[in-house]
Backbone as CSV, one residue per row, in Angstrom:
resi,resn,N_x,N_y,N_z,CA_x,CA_y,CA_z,C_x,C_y,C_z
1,UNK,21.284,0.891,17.549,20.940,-0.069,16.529,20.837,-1.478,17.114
2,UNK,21.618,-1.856,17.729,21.454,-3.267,18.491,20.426,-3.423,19.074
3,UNK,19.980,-2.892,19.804,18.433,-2.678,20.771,17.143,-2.989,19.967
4,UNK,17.965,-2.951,18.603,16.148,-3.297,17.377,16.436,-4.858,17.363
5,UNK,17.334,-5.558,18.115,16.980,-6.744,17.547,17.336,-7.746,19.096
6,UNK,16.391,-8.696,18.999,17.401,-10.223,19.963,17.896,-11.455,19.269
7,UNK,18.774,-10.971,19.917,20.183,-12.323,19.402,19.895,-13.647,19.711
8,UNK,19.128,-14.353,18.925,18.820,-15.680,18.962,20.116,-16.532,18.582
9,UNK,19.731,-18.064,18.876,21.047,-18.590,18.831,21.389,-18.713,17.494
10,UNK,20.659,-18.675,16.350,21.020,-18.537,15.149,21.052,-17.084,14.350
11,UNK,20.955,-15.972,15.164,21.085,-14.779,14.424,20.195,-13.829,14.979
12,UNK,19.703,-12.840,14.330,18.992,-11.791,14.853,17.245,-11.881,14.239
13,UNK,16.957,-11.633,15.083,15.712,-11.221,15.031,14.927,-10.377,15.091
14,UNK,14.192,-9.551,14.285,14.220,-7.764,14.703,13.104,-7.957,15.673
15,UNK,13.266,-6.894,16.400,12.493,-6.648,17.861,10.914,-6.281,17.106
16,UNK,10.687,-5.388,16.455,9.566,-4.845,15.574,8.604,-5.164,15.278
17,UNK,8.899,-7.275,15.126,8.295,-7.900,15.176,7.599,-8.851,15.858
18,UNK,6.546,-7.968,17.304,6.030,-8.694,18.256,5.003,-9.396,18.051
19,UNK,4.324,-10.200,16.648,3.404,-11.042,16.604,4.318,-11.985,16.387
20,UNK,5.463,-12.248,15.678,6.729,-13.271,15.308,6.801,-13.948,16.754
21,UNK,6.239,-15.742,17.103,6.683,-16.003,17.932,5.263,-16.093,18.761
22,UNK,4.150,-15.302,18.608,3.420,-15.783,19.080,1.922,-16.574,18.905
23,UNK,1.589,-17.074,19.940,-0.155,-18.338,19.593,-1.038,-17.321,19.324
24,UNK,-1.681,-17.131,18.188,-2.937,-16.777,17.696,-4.200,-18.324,17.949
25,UNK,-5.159,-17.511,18.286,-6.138,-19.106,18.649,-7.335,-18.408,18.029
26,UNK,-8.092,-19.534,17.117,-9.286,-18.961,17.119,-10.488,-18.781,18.018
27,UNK,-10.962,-17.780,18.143,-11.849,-17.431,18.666,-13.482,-17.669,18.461
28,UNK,-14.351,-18.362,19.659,-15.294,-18.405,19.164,-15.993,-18.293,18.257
29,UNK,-15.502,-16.495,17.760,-16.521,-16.363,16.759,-15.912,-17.083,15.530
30,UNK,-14.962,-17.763,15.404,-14.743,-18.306,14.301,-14.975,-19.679,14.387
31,UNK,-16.221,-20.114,14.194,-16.684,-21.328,14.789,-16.798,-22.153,13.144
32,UNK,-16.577,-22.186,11.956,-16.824,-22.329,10.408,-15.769,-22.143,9.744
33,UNK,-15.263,-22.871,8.704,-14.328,-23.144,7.981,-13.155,-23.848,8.432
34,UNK,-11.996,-23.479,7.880,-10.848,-24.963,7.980,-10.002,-24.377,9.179
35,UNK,-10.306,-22.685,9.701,-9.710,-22.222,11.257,-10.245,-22.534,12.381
36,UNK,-11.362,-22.774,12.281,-12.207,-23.513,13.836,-11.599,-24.066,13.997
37,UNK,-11.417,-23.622,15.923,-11.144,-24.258,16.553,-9.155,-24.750,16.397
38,UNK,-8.726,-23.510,15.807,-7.652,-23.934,15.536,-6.308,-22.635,16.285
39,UNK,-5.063,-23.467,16.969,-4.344,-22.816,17.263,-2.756,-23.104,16.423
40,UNK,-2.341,-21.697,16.079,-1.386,-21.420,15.295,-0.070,-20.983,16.038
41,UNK,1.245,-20.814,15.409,2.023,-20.086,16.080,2.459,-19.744,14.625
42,UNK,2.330,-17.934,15.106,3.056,-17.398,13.625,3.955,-17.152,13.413
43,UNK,4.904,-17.784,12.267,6.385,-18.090,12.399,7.059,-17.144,11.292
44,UNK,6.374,-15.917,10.735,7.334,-14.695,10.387,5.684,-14.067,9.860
45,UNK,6.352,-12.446,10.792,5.259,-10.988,10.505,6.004,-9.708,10.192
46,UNK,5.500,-10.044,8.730,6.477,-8.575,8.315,5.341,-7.333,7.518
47,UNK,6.040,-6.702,7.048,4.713,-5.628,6.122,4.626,-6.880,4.710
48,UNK,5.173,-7.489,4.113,4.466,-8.715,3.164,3.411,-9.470,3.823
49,UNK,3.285,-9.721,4.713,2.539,-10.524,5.284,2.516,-11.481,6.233
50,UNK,2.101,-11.989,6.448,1.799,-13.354,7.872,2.314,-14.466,7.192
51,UNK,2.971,-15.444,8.026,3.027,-16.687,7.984,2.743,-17.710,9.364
52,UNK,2.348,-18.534,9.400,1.790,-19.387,10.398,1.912,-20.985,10.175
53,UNK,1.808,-22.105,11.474,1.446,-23.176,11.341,0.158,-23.798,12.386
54,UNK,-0.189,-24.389,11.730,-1.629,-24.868,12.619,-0.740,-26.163,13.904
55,UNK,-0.841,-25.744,14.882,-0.289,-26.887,15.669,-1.540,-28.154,16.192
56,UNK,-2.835,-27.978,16.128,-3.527,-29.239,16.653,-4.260,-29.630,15.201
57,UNK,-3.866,-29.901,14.393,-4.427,-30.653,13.100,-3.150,-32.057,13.026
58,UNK,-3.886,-33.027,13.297,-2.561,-34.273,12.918,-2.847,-34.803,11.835
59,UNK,-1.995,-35.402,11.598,-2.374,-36.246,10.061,-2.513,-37.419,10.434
60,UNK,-2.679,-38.656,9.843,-2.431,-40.184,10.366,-1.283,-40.817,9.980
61,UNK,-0.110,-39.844,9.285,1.245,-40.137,8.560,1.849,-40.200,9.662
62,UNK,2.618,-41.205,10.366,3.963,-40.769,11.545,5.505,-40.212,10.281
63,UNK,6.236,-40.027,11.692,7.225,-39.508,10.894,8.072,-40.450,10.477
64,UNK,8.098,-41.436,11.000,8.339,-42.688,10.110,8.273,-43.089,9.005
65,UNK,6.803,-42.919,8.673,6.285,-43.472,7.574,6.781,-42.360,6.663
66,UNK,7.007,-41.181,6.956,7.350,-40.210,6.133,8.566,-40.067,5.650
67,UNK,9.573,-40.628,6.695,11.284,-40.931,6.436,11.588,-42.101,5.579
68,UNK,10.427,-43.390,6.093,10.648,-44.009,5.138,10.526,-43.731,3.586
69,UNK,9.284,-43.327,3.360,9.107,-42.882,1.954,10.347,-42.273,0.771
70,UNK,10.751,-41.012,1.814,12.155,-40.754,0.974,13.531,-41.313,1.237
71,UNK,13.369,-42.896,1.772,14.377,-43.525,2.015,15.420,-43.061,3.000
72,UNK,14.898,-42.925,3.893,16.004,-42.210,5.221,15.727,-43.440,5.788
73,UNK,16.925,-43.859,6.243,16.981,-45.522,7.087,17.727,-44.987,8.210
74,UNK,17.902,-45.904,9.459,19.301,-45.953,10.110,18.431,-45.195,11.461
75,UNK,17.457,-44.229,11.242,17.209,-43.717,12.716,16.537,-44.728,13.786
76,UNK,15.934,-44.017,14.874,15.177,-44.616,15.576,13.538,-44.706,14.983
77,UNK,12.658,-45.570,15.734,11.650,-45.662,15.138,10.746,-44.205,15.665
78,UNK,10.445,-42.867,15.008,9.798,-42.120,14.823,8.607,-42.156,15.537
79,UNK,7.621,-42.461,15.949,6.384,-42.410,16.245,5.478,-41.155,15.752
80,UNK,5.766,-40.038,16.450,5.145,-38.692,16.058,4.549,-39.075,14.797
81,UNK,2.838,-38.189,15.059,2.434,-38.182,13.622,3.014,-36.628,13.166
82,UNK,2.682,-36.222,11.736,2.908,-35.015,10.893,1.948,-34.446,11.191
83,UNK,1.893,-33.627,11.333,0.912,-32.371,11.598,0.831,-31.683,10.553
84,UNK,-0.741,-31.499,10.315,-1.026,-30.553,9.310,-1.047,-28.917,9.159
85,UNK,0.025,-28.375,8.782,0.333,-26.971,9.182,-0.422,-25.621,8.534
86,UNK,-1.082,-26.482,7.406,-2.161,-25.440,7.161,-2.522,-25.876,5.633
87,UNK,-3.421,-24.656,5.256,-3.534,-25.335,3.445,-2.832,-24.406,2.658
88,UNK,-1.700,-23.847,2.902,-1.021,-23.965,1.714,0.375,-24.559,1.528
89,UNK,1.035,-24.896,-0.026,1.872,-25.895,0.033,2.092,-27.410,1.072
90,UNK,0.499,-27.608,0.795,0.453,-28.716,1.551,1.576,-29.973,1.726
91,UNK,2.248,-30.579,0.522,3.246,-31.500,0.671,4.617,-31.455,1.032
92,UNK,4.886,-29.251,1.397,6.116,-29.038,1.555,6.310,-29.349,3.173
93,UNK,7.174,-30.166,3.642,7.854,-30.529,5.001,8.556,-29.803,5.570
94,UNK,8.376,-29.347,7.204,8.501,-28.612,7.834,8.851,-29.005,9.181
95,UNK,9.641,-28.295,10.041,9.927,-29.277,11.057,10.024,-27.851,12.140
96,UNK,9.134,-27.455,13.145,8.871,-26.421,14.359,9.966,-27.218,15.448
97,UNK,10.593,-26.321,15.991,11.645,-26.606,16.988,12.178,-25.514,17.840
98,UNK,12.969,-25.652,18.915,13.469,-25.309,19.998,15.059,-25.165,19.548
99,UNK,15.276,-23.790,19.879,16.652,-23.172,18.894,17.763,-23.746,19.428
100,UNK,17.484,-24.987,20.432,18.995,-25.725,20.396,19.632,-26.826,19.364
101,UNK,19.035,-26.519,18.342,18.894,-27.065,17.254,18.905,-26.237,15.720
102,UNK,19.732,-26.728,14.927,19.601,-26.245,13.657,19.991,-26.936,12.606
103,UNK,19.604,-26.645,11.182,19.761,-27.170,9.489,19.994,-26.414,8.918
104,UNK,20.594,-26.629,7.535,20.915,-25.724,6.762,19.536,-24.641,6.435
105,UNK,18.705,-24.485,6.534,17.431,-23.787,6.319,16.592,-23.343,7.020
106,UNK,17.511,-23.062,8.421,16.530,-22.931,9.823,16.927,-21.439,9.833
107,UNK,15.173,-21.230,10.165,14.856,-19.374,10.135,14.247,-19.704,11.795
108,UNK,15.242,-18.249,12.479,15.026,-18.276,13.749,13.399,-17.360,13.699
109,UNK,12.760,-17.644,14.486,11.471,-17.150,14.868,11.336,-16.260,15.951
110,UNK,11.739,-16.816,17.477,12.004,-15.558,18.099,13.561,-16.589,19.509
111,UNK,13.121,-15.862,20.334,14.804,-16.377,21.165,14.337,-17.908,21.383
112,UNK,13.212,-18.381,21.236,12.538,-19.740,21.791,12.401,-21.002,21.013
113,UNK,11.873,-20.477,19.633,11.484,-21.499,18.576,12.258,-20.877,16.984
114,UNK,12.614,-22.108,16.156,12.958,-22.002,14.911,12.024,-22.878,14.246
115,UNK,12.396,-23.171,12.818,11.470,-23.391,11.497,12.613,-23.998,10.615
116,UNK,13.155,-24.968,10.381,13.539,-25.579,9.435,12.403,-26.473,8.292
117,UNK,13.007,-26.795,7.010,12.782,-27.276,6.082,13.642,-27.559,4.938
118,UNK,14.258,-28.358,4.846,15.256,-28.877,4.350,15.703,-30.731,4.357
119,UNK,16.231,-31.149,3.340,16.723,-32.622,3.429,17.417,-32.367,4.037
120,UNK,18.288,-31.727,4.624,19.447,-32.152,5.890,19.111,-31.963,7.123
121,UNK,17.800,-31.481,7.173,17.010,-31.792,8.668,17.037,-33.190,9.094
122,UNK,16.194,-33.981,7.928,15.619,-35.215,7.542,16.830,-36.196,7.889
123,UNK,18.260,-35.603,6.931,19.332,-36.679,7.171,19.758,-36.482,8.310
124,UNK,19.477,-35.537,9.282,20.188,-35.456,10.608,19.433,-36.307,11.303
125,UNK,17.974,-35.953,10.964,17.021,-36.936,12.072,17.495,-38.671,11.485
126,UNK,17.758,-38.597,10.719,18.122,-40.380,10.071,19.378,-40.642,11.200
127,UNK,19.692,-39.984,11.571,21.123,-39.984,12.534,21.012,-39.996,13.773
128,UNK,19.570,-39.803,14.122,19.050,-39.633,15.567,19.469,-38.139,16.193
129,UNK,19.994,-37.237,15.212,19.940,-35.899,15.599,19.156,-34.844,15.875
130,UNK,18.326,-34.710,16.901,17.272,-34.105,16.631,17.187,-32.795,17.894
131,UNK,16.640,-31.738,17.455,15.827,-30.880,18.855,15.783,-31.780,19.696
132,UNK,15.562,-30.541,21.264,14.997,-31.122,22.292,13.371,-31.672,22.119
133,UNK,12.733,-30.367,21.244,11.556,-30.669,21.024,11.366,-30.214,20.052
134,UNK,10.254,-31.048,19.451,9.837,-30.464,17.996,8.343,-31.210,17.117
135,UNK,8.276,-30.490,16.312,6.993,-31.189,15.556,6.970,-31.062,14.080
136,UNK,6.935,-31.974,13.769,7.195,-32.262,11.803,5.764,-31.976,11.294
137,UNK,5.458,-31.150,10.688,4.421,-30.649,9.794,4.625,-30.294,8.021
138,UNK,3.282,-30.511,7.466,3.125,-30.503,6.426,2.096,-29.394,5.644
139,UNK,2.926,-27.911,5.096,2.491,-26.980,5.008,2.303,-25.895,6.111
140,UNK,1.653,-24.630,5.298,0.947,-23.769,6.490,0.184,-22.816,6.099
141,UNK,-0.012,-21.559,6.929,-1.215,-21.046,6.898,-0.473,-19.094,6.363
142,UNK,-1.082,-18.823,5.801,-0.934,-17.254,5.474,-2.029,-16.189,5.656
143,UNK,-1.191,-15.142,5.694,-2.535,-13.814,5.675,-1.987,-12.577,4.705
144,UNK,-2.074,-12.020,4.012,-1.443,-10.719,2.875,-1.991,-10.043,4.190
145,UNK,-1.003,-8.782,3.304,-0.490,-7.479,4.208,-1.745,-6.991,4.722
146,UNK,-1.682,-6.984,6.383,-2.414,-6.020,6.926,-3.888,-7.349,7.211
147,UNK,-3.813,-8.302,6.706,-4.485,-9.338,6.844,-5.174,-10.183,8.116
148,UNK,-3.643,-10.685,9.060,-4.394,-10.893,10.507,-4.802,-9.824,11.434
149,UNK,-4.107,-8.450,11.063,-3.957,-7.334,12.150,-6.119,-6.736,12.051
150,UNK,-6.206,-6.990,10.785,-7.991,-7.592,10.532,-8.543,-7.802,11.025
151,UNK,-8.448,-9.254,10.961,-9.136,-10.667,11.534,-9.123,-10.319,13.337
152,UNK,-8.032,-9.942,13.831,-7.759,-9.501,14.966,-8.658,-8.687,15.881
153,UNK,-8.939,-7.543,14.836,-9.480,-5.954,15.402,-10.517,-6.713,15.340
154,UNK,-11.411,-8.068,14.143,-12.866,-8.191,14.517,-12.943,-9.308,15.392
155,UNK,-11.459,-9.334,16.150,-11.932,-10.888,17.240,-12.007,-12.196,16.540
156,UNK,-11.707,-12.161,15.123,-11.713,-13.898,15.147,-10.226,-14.582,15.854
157,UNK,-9.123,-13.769,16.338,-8.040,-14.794,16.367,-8.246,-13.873,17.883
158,UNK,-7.520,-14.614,19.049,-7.230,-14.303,20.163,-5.363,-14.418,20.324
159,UNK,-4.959,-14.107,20.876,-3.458,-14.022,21.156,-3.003,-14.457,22.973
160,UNK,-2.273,-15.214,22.640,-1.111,-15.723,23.906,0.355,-15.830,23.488
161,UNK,1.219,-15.618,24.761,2.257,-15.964,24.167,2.646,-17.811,23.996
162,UNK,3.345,-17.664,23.252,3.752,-19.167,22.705,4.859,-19.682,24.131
163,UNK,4.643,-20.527,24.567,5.845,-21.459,25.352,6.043,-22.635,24.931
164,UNK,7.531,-23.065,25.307,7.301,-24.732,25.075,6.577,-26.116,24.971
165,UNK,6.440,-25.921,26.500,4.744,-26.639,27.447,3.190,-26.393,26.464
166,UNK,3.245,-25.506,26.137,2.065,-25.260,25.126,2.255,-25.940,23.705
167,UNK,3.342,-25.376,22.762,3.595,-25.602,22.025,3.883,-27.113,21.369
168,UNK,4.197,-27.687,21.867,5.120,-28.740,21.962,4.202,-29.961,22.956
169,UNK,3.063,-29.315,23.575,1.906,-30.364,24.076,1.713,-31.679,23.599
170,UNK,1.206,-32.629,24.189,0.997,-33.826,23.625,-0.098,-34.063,23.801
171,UNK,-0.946,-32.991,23.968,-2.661,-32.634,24.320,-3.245,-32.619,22.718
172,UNK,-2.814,-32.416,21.600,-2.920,-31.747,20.659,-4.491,-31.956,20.427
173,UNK,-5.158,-32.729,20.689,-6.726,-32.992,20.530,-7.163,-31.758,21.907
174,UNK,-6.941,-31.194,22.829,-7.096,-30.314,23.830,-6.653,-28.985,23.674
175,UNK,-5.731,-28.653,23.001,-4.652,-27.399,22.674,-5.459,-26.038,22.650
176,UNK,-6.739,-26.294,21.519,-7.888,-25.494,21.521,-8.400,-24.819,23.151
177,UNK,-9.029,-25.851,23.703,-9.543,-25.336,25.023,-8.512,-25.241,26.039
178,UNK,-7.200,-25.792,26.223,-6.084,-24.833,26.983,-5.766,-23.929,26.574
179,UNK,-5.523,-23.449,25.558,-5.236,-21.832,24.806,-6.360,-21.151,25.011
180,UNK,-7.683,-21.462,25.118,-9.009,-20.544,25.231,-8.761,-20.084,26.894
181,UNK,-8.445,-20.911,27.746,-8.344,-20.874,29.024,-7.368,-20.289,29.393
182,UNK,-6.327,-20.624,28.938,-5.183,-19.695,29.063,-5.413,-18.095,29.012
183,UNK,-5.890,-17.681,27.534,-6.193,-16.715,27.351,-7.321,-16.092,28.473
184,UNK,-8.437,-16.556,28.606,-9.278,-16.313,29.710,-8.646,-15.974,30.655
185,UNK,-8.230,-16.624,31.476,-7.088,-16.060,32.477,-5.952,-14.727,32.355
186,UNK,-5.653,-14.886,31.204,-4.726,-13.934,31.291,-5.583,-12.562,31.307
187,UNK,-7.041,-12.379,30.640,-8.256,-11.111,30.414,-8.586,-11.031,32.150
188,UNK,-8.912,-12.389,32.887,-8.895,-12.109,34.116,-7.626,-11.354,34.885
189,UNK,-6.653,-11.563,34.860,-5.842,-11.112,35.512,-5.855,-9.700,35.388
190,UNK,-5.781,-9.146,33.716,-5.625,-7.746,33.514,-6.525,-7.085,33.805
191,UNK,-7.353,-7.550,34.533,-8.388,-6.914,35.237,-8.316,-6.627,36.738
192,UNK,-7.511,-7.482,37.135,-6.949,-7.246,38.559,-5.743,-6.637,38.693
């Protein structure tokens, strides 16, 4: 029974779930609508369905401007803009991170990255408490059951695994064509 799961620093994670954790990128052929050109990391795959966040969509909100709004004072000055995590529940706040870090509402993803959303994220960051790394987004992206495994078989999404260095880039206008390349490489290799 242990062997179905890895022990992340906040709990378990079932093994079962090998899309949990990793970059879906769109693929050429998805050159039209609000996924062009867009790379995701999907942050829970179960038989309900997909969940995801778009990592190279920014907003022009920093996280500043966003702490200020609900009156969080006292931190450092923020810079990071919010990232737009997809279209649904667009105004709900979200914060992608590196599991040396946690909030009352943080769902581990896989041994690498978590998913909080919660005001006591917010009041920790007012405290200068924060991840090593991370990215504050607004909303995200879904697929119903059996939905990306789809999209997949007809090639609109391509797959890599997710790392830090990727994830967590400060390329985010580039993310697209390093994940295309990435991937390229990796089709080269499995060929050798």
């Amino acid at each position: 029974m242990a062997d179905r799961y890895l022990i992340g620093v906040h709990g378990k994670v079932p093994r079962d779930n090998a899309m949990q954790g990793s970059l879906i990128v769109a693929s050429p052929k998805l050159d039209k609508g609000i996924f062009a050109r867009t790379v995701a990391i999907v942050t829970e795959h179960t038989r309900r369905g997909t969940t995801g966040v778009v990592l190279n969509r920014r907003s022009s909100t920093t996280v500043e401007d966003l702490m200020s709004k609900i009156g969080m004072f006292g931190h450092p000055p923020y810079t990071e803009l919010v990232h737009m995590g997809g279209p649904i529940n667009e105004t709900a706040i979200q914060m992608l991170h590196t599991n040396d870090w946690y909030s009352a509402s943080t769902s581990v993803i896989n041994d690498t990255f978590s998913i909080s959303h919660d005001n006591f994220m917010l009041e920790k960051m007012a405290m200068n408490n924060t991840p090593q790394e991370w990215i504050m987004l607004a909303g995200s992206a879904g697929w119903a059951p059996g939905q990306l495994e789809k999209e997949l078989d007809q090639e609109l999404w391509l797959t890599i695994d997710a790392n830090p260095a990727i994830v967590f880039s400060s390329k985010k206008d580039e993310l697209w064509n390093i994940a295309i390349e990435i991937y390229s490489q990796q089709m080269v290799e499995s060929f050798f």
